[in-house]
C-alpha positions in Angstrom: 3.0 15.7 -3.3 4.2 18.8 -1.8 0.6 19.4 -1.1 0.1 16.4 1.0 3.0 17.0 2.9 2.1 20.5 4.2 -1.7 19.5 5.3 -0.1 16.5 7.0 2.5 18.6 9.0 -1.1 20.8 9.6 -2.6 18.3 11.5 -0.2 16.7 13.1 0.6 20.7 14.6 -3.1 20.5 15.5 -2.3 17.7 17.8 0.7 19.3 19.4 -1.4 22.5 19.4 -4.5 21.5 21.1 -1.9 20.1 23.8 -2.9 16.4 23.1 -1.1 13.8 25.5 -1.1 11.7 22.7 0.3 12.5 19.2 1.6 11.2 16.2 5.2 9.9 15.7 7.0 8.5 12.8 10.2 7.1 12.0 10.7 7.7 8.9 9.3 9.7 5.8 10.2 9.7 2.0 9.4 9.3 -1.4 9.7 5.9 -3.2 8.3 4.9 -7.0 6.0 8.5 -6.9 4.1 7.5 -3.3 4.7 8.8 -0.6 5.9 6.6 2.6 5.4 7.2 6.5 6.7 4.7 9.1 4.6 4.8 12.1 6.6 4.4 15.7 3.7 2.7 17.0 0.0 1.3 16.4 -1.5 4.6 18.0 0.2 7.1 14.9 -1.3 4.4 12.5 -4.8 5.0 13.9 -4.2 8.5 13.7 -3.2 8.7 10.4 -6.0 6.3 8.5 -8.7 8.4 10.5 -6.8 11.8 9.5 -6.6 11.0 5.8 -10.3 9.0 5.8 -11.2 12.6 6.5 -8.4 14.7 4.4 -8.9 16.1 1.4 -6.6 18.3 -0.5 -6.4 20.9 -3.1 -9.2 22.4 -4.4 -11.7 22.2 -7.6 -10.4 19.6 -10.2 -7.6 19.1 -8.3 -9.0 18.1 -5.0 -7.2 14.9 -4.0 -8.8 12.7 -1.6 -6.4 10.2 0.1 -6.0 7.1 1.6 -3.9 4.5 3.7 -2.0 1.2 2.0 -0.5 -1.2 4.2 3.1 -2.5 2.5 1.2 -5.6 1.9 -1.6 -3.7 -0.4 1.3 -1.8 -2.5 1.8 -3.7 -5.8 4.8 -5.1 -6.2 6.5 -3.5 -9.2 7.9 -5.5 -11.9 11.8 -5.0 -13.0 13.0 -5.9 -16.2 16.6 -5.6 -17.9 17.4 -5.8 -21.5 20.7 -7.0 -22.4 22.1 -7.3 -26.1 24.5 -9.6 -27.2 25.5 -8.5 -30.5 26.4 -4.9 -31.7 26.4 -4.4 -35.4 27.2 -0.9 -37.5 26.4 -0.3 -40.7 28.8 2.1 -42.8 27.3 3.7 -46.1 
């Protein structure tokens, strides 16, 4: 994941490099269930990023991850479950 995050931060310095008028903002970033979570500020960053990781591969060799954008809606919803036990026995020799 660490991975991602660095050639992310690449490009979006490529933007603000190149002197674009234009570039990327989000408003929040983090980690939840293993993904990785951006919050766009506005529709223009969401452009930006499906066309940056449409086109973003990283690693390299068998580990060459190639990446893609989920809407909240596309993310499965994960399941929660609770076990609760009702009796307690113990067994003495």
């Amino acid at each position: 994941m660490a991975r991602v995050k660095i050639e992310l931060g690449r490009q979006v310095n490529a933007v603000i490099d190149a002197g674009e008028k234009l570039f990327p903002k989000f408003t929040d970033c983090g980690m939840c269930n293993g993904r990785l979570t951006l919050s766009c500020a506005d529709r223009k960053s969401t452009e930006w990023l499906k066309t940056t990781l449409d086109n973003l591969e990283v690693g390299e060799g068998d580990g060459l991850l190639r990446l893609c954008l989920a809407t909240p809606n596309e993310v499965p919803k994960l399941t929660r479950m609770e076990v609760f036990i009702t009796e307690f026995f113990i067994f003495i020799k």
